[in-house]
C-alpha positions in Angstrom: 30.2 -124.3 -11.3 32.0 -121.0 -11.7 31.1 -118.0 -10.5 30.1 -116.6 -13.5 27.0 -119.2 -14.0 25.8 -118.9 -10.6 25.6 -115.5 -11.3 23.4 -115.8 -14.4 21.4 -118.6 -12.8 20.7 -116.5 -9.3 19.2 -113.4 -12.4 17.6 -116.0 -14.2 15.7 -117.2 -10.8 15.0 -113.9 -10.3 13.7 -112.6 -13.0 11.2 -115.8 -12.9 10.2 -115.1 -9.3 9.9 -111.3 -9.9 6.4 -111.1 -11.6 4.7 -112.8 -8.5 5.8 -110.4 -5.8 5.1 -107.4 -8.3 1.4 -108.7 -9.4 0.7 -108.7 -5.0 2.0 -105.3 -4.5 0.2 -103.7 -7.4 -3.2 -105.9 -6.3 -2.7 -104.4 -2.6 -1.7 -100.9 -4.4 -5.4 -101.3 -5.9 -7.5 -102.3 -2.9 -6.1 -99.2 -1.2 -7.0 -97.2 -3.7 -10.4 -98.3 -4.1 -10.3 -97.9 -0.2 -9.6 -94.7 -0.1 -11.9 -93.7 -3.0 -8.8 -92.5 -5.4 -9.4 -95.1 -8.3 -12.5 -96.1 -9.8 -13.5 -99.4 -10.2 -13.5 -99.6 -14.0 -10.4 -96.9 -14.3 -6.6 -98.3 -12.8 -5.6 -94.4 -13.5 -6.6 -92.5 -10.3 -8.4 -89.3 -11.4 -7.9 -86.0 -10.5 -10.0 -84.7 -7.7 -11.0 -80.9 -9.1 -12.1 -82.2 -12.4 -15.6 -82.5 -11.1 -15.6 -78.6 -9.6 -14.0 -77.0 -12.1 -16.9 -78.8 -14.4 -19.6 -78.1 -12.3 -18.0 -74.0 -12.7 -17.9 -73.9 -16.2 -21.6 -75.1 -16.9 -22.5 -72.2 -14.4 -20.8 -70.0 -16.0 -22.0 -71.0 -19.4 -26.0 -70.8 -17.6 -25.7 -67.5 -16.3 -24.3 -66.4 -19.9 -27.2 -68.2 -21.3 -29.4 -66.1 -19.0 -28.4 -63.6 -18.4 -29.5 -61.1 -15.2 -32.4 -58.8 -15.9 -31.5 -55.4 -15.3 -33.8 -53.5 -13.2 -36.1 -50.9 -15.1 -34.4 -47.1 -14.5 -36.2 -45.0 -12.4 -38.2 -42.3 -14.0 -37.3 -38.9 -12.2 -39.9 -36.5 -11.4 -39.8 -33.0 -12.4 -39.8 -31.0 -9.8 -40.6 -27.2 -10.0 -39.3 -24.4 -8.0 -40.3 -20.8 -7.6 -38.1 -18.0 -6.6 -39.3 -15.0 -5.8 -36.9 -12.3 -6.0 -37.9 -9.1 -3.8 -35.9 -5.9 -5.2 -33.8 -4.4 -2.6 -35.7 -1.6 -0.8 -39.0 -1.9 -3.1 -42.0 -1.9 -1.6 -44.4 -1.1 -4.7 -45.3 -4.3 -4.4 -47.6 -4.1 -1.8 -50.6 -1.8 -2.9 -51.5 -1.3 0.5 -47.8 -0.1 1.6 -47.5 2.6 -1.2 -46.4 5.6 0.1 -47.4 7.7 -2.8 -51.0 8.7 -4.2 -52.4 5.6 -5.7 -55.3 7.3 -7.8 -54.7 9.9 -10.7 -58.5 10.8 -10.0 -57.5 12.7 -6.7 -54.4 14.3 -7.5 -52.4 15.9 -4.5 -53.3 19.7 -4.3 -50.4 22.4 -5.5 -48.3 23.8 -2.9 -50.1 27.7 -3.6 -53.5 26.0 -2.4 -51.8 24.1 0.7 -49.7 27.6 1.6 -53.1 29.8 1.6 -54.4 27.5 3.3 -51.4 27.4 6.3 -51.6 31.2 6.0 -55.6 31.1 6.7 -54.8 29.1 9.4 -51.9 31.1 10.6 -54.4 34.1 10.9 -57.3 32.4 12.7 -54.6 30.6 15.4 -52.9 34.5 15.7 -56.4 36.0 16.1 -57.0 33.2 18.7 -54.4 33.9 20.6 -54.8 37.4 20.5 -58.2 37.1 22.1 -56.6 34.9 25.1 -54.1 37.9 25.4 -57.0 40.3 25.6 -58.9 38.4 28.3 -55.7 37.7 30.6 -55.4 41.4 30.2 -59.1 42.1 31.1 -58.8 40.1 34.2 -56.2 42.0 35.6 -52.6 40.1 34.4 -49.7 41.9 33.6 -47.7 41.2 30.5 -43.9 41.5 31.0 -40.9 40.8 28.5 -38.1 38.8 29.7 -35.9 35.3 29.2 -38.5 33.5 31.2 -42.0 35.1 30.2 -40.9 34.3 26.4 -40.5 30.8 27.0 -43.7 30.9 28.5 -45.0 32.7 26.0 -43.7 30.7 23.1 -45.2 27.5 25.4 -48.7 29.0 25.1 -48.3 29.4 21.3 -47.4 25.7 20.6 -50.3 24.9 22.5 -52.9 26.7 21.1 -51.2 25.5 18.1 -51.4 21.9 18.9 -55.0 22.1 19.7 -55.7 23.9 17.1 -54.8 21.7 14.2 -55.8 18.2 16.8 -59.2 19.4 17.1 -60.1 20.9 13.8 -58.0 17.7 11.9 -59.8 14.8 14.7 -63.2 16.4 14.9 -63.7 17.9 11.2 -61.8 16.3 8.7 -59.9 19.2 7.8 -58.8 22.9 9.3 -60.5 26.5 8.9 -58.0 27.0 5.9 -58.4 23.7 4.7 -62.3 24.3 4.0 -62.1 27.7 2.9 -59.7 27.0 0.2 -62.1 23.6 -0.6 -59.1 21.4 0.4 -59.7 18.2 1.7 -57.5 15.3 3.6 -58.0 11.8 2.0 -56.6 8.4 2.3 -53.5 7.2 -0.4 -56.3 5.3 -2.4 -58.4 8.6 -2.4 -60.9 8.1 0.8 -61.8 9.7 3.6 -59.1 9.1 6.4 -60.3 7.0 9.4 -59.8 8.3 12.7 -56.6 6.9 13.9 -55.2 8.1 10.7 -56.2 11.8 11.7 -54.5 11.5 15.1 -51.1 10.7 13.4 -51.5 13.6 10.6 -52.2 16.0 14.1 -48.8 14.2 16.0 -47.2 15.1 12.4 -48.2 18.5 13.0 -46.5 19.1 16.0 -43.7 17.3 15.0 -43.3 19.2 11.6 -43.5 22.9 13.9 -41.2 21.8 17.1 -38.7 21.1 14.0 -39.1 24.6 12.9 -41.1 23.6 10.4 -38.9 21.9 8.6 -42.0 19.3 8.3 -43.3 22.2 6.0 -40.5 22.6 4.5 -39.9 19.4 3.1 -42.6 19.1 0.7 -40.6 21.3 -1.7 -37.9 18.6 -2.5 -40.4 15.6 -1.7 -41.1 13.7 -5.1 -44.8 13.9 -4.1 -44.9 17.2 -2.1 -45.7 15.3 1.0 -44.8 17.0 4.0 -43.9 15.0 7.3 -47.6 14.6 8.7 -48.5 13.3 5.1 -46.4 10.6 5.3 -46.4 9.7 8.8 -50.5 9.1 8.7 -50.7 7.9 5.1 -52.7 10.9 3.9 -52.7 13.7 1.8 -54.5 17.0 0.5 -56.4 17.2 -2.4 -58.2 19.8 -3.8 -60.9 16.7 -5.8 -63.6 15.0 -4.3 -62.8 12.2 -1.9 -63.7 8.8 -3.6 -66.2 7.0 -1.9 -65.1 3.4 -0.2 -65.4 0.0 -2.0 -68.3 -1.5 -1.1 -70.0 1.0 0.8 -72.9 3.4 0.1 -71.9 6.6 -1.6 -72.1 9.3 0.6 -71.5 12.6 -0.1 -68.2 14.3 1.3 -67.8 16.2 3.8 -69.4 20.1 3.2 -66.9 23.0 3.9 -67.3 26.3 3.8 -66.1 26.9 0.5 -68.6 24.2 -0.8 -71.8 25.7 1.4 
Protein backbone atom coordinates (compact mmCIF):
# COMPACT_ATOMS: atom_id res chain seq x y z
CA UNK A 1 0.00 0.00 0.00
CA UNK A 2 1.46 3.42 -0.77
CA UNK A 3 1.80 6.08 1.29
CA UNK A 4 -0.76 8.02 -0.19
CA UNK A 5 -3.74 5.37 0.76
CA UNK A 6 -2.59 4.96 4.18
CA UNK A 7 -2.96 8.44 4.40
CA UNK A 8 -6.56 8.63 3.21
CA UNK A 9 -7.46 5.49 5.20
CA UNK A 10 -5.70 6.79 8.69
CA UNK A 11 -8.58 10.41 7.77
CA UNK A 12 -11.12 8.10 6.87
CA UNK A 13 -10.69 6.13 10.31
CA UNK A 14 -10.73 9.26 11.82
CA UNK A 15 -13.28 10.97 10.72
CA UNK A 16 -15.39 7.72 11.70
CA UNK A 17 -14.06 7.66 15.25
CA UNK A 18 -14.30 11.42 15.66
CA UNK A 19 -18.11 11.89 16.41
CA UNK A 20 -17.77 9.42 19.59
CA UNK A 21 -15.11 11.34 21.44
CA UNK A 22 -16.89 14.71 20.55
CA UNK A 23 -20.62 13.52 21.62
CA UNK A 24 -18.60 12.59 25.46
CA UNK A 25 -17.01 15.93 25.71
CA UNK A 26 -19.97 17.97 24.80
CA UNK A 27 -22.31 15.37 27.29
CA UNK A 28 -19.53 16.18 30.19
CA UNK A 29 -19.47 20.00 28.87
CA UNK A 30 -23.42 19.72 29.84
CA UNK A 31 -23.30 18.06 33.23
CA UNK A 32 -20.96 20.80 34.29
CA UNK A 33 -23.02 23.24 33.24
CA UNK A 34 -26.05 22.09 34.74
CA UNK A 35 -23.69 21.69 37.83
CA UNK A 36 -22.75 24.81 38.13
CA UNK A 37 -26.29 26.23 37.34
CA UNK A 38 -25.13 28.02 33.91
CA UNK A 39 -27.46 26.08 31.48
CA UNK A 40 -30.94 25.21 31.95
CA UNK A 41 -32.23 22.05 31.68
CA UNK A 42 -34.51 22.63 28.62
CA UNK A 43 -32.05 25.40 27.10
CA UNK A 44 -28.24 23.98 25.70
CA UNK A 45 -27.47 27.99 25.28
CA UNK A 46 -26.25 29.13 28.79
CA UNK A 47 -28.03 32.44 29.59
CA UNK A 48 -26.90 35.43 30.60
CA UNK A 49 -26.78 36.11 34.32
CA UNK A 50 -28.15 40.09 34.49
CA UNK A 51 -31.03 39.40 32.34
CA UNK A 52 -33.12 38.61 35.40
CA UNK A 53 -31.94 42.13 37.28
CA UNK A 54 -32.02 44.30 34.67
CA UNK A 55 -35.83 42.90 34.27
CA UNK A 56 -36.71 43.00 37.67
CA UNK A 57 -35.33 47.15 37.16
CA UNK A 58 -37.32 47.98 34.42
CA UNK A 59 -40.75 46.79 35.87
CA UNK A 60 -39.75 49.01 38.92
CA UNK A 61 -39.11 51.63 37.05
CA UNK A 62 -42.22 51.24 34.96
CA UNK A 63 -44.39 50.90 38.78
CA UNK A 64 -43.02 53.82 40.19
CA UNK A 65 -44.01 55.76 36.71
CA UNK A 66 -47.25 54.14 37.08
CA UNK A 67 -47.52 55.62 40.59
CA UNK A 68 -46.15 58.02 40.93
CA UNK A 69 -44.97 59.73 44.56
CA UNK A 70 -47.46 62.02 46.19
CA UNK A 71 -46.15 65.18 46.72
CA UNK A 72 -46.61 66.60 50.10
CA UNK A 73 -49.35 69.31 50.53
CA UNK A 74 -47.29 73.03 50.61
CA UNK A 75 -47.36 74.56 53.80
CA UNK A 76 -49.69 77.41 54.28
CA UNK A 77 -47.65 80.50 55.72
CA UNK A 78 -49.05 82.55 58.36
CA UNK A 79 -49.26 86.17 58.22
CA UNK A 80 -47.50 87.60 60.59
CA UNK A 81 -48.04 91.30 61.62
CA UNK A 82 -45.52 93.74 62.92
CA UNK A 83 -45.79 97.11 64.55
CA UNK A 84 -43.17 99.79 64.52
CA UNK A 85 -43.46 102.45 66.41
CA UNK A 86 -41.47 105.31 65.31
CA UNK A 87 -40.74 107.98 68.27
CA UNK A 88 -39.65 111.44 66.63
CA UNK A 89 -36.36 112.48 67.63
CA UNK A 90 -36.48 114.79 70.71
CA UNK A 91 -40.56 114.82 70.86
CA UNK A 92 -42.07 114.34 73.82
CA UNK A 93 -45.81 115.64 72.93
CA UNK A 94 -46.61 112.36 73.10
CA UNK A 95 -46.81 111.97 76.57
CA UNK A 96 -49.70 114.31 77.88
CA UNK A 97 -48.36 114.08 81.20
CA UNK A 98 -44.64 115.20 80.10
CA UNK A 99 -45.91 118.37 78.20
CA UNK A 100 -43.99 121.08 79.14
CA UNK A 101 -46.36 123.69 77.84
CA UNK A 102 -49.90 124.82 79.15
CA UNK A 103 -52.23 122.03 78.22
CA UNK A 104 -55.68 123.91 78.61
CA UNK A 105 -56.67 127.05 76.45
CA UNK A 106 -59.26 127.69 79.45
CA UNK A 107 -56.35 128.87 81.82
CA UNK A 108 -54.22 130.73 79.66
CA UNK A 109 -50.64 131.79 81.10
CA UNK A 110 -50.96 135.51 82.45
CA UNK A 111 -49.17 138.52 80.40
CA UNK A 112 -45.84 139.48 81.35
CA UNK A 113 -47.35 143.35 82.70
CA UNK A 114 -49.52 141.23 85.31
CA UNK A 115 -46.48 138.86 86.31
CA UNK A 116 -43.98 142.18 86.46
CA UNK A 117 -46.51 144.14 88.92
CA UNK A 118 -46.69 141.56 90.61
CA UNK A 119 -42.53 141.03 91.05
CA UNK A 120 -42.62 144.76 91.68
CA UNK A 121 -45.40 144.30 94.62
CA UNK A 122 -43.28 141.88 95.90
CA UNK A 123 -40.03 143.73 95.45
CA UNK A 124 -41.69 146.51 97.72
CA UNK A 125 -43.09 144.33 100.56
CA UNK A 126 -39.47 142.17 100.70
CA UNK A 127 -37.57 145.98 100.62
CA UNK A 128 -40.01 147.20 103.36
CA UNK A 129 -39.20 143.89 105.20
CA UNK A 130 -35.97 144.36 105.26
CA UNK A 131 -36.04 147.80 106.10
CA UNK A 132 -37.85 146.99 109.29
CA UNK A 133 -34.94 144.35 110.31
CA UNK A 134 -32.50 147.27 109.61
CA UNK A 135 -34.50 149.45 111.89
CA UNK A 136 -34.59 147.04 114.74
CA UNK A 137 -30.76 146.03 114.55
CA UNK A 138 -30.44 149.72 114.76
CA UNK A 139 -32.78 150.07 117.79
CA UNK A 140 -30.84 147.52 119.62
CA UNK A 141 -27.85 149.19 119.54
CA UNK A 142 -25.81 147.75 116.13
CA UNK A 143 -23.82 149.76 114.13
CA UNK A 144 -24.06 149.82 110.31
CA UNK A 145 -20.67 150.19 108.53
CA UNK A 146 -19.92 150.20 104.66
CA UNK A 147 -17.08 148.14 103.56
CA UNK A 148 -15.91 144.86 101.18
CA UNK A 149 -16.86 142.64 103.95
CA UNK A 150 -20.15 144.19 105.56
CA UNK A 151 -21.63 144.23 101.75
CA UNK A 152 -21.27 140.72 101.34
CA UNK A 153 -22.93 140.33 104.43
CA UNK A 154 -25.30 142.57 103.60
CA UNK A 155 -26.15 141.22 100.18
CA UNK A 156 -26.26 137.57 102.27
CA UNK A 157 -29.04 138.89 104.41
CA UNK A 158 -30.98 140.14 101.30
CA UNK A 159 -30.97 136.66 99.49
CA UNK A 160 -32.21 135.39 102.62
CA UNK A 161 -34.98 137.23 103.42
CA UNK A 162 -35.47 136.73 99.80
CA UNK A 163 -35.55 133.10 99.84
CA UNK A 164 -37.85 132.90 102.70
CA UNK A 165 -39.86 135.20 101.37
CA UNK A 166 -41.02 133.60 98.23
CA UNK A 167 -40.56 129.72 100.11
CA UNK A 168 -43.00 130.58 102.60
CA UNK A 169 -45.57 132.69 100.88
CA UNK A 170 -45.23 130.07 97.59
CA UNK A 171 -45.30 126.58 100.31
CA UNK A 172 -47.76 127.90 102.72
CA UNK A 173 -50.26 130.13 100.43
CA UNK A 174 -50.31 129.14 97.12
CA UNK A 175 -49.09 132.26 95.74
CA UNK A 176 -47.06 135.59 96.96
CA UNK A 177 -48.32 139.13 98.33
CA UNK A 178 -48.11 140.34 94.69
CA UNK A 179 -49.38 137.36 93.32
CA UNK A 180 -52.87 137.82 95.26
CA UNK A 181 -53.10 141.47 94.92
CA UNK A 182 -52.80 141.41 91.24
CA UNK A 183 -55.48 138.12 91.40
CA UNK A 184 -52.70 135.94 90.00
CA UNK A 185 -52.68 132.45 90.67
CA UNK A 186 -49.98 129.40 90.34
CA UNK A 187 -51.58 126.22 88.74
CA UNK A 188 -50.65 122.90 87.49
CA UNK A 189 -49.78 122.49 83.29
CA UNK A 190 -53.35 120.87 83.07
CA UNK A 191 -54.80 123.99 84.91
CA UNK A 192 -54.97 122.69 88.85
CA UNK A 193 -53.90 123.66 91.83
CA UNK A 194 -50.17 122.65 92.32
CA UNK A 195 -49.50 119.93 94.97
CA UNK A 196 -47.00 120.62 97.49
CA UNK A 197 -43.82 119.14 96.21
CA UNK A 198 -44.53 121.03 93.10
CA UNK A 199 -44.38 124.42 95.24
CA UNK A 200 -41.10 123.50 96.82
CA UNK A 201 -39.39 123.25 93.30
CA UNK A 202 -41.20 126.64 91.86
CA UNK A 203 -39.45 128.20 95.50
CA UNK A 204 -35.81 126.22 94.57
CA UNK A 205 -36.58 127.89 91.03
CA UNK A 206 -36.71 131.08 92.66
CA UNK A 207 -33.49 131.11 94.17
CA UNK A 208 -32.04 129.75 91.34
CA UNK A 209 -33.55 132.26 88.87
CA UNK A 210 -32.04 135.41 91.42
CA UNK A 211 -28.42 133.89 92.34
CA UNK A 212 -28.26 133.92 88.31
CA UNK A 213 -29.02 137.48 88.40
CA UNK A 214 -32.16 136.92 87.41
CA UNK A 215 -31.58 135.74 84.35
CA UNK A 216 -34.45 133.07 85.47
CA UNK A 217 -36.68 136.31 85.00
CA UNK A 218 -35.31 137.13 82.29
CA UNK A 219 -35.89 134.31 80.21
CA UNK A 220 -39.51 134.35 79.92
CA UNK A 221 -39.14 137.16 77.29
CA UNK A 222 -37.70 134.83 74.49
CA UNK A 223 -39.44 131.53 76.09
CA UNK A 224 -42.13 130.30 73.45
CA UNK A 225 -44.55 130.15 76.50
CA UNK A 226 -43.17 133.01 78.73
CA UNK A 227 -42.10 130.45 81.32
CA UNK A 228 -39.46 131.57 83.34
CA UNK A 229 -36.96 128.99 85.03
CA UNK A 230 -39.06 128.18 88.30
CA UNK A 231 -42.10 127.58 85.77
CA UNK A 232 -40.48 124.97 84.12
CA UNK A 233 -38.46 123.35 86.73
CA UNK A 234 -41.86 122.66 88.97
CA UNK A 235 -44.29 122.20 86.08
CA UNK A 236 -46.31 125.22 86.89
CA UNK A 237 -47.33 128.40 85.73
CA UNK A 238 -49.32 131.82 86.48
CA UNK A 239 -52.52 132.44 85.35
CA UNK A 240 -54.55 135.25 85.85
CA UNK A 241 -58.25 132.48 85.30
CA UNK A 242 -59.64 130.41 87.76
CA UNK A 243 -57.81 127.19 88.62
CA UNK A 244 -59.77 124.12 87.24
CA UNK A 245 -60.91 121.89 89.66
CA UNK A 246 -59.31 118.16 89.65
CA UNK A 247 -60.93 115.12 87.81
CA UNK A 248 -62.80 113.36 89.89
CA UNK A 249 -62.87 115.35 92.93
CA UNK A 250 -65.37 117.71 94.58
CA UNK A 251 -65.38 121.15 93.24
CA UNK A 252 -63.99 123.37 95.54
CA UNK A 253 -63.59 126.80 95.32
CA UNK A 254 -60.07 128.33 94.74
CA UNK A 255 -58.07 129.75 96.80
CA UNK A 256 -59.34 133.55 98.04
CA UNK A 257 -56.79 136.40 97.62
CA UNK A 258 -56.82 139.58 98.43
CA UNK A 259 -57.74 140.96 95.24
CA UNK A 260 -60.77 138.46 95.17
CA UNK A 261 -61.92 139.27 99.19
Amino acid sequence: MSAVARATATIASGEAEEPEWRAEVARRLQQYRARRGHLRQDNSQSGLPFRPARLAEAQTLDEIREHPRPRPAPRQRRNERVDILIQPELDFSSAADDRARPQTALVPVASLAQRRWACIFDLIFLGLTCAGFLGLFRSLGGQITVDKTTAVIYLAIVFLFYGLYFSLFVTLAGATPGLQLRGLSIVRLDGTLPDTRQLLWRSFGYLLSAATLALGFVWALWDEDHFTWQDRISQTYITAAEPLPETGAIAVPARHTFAHK
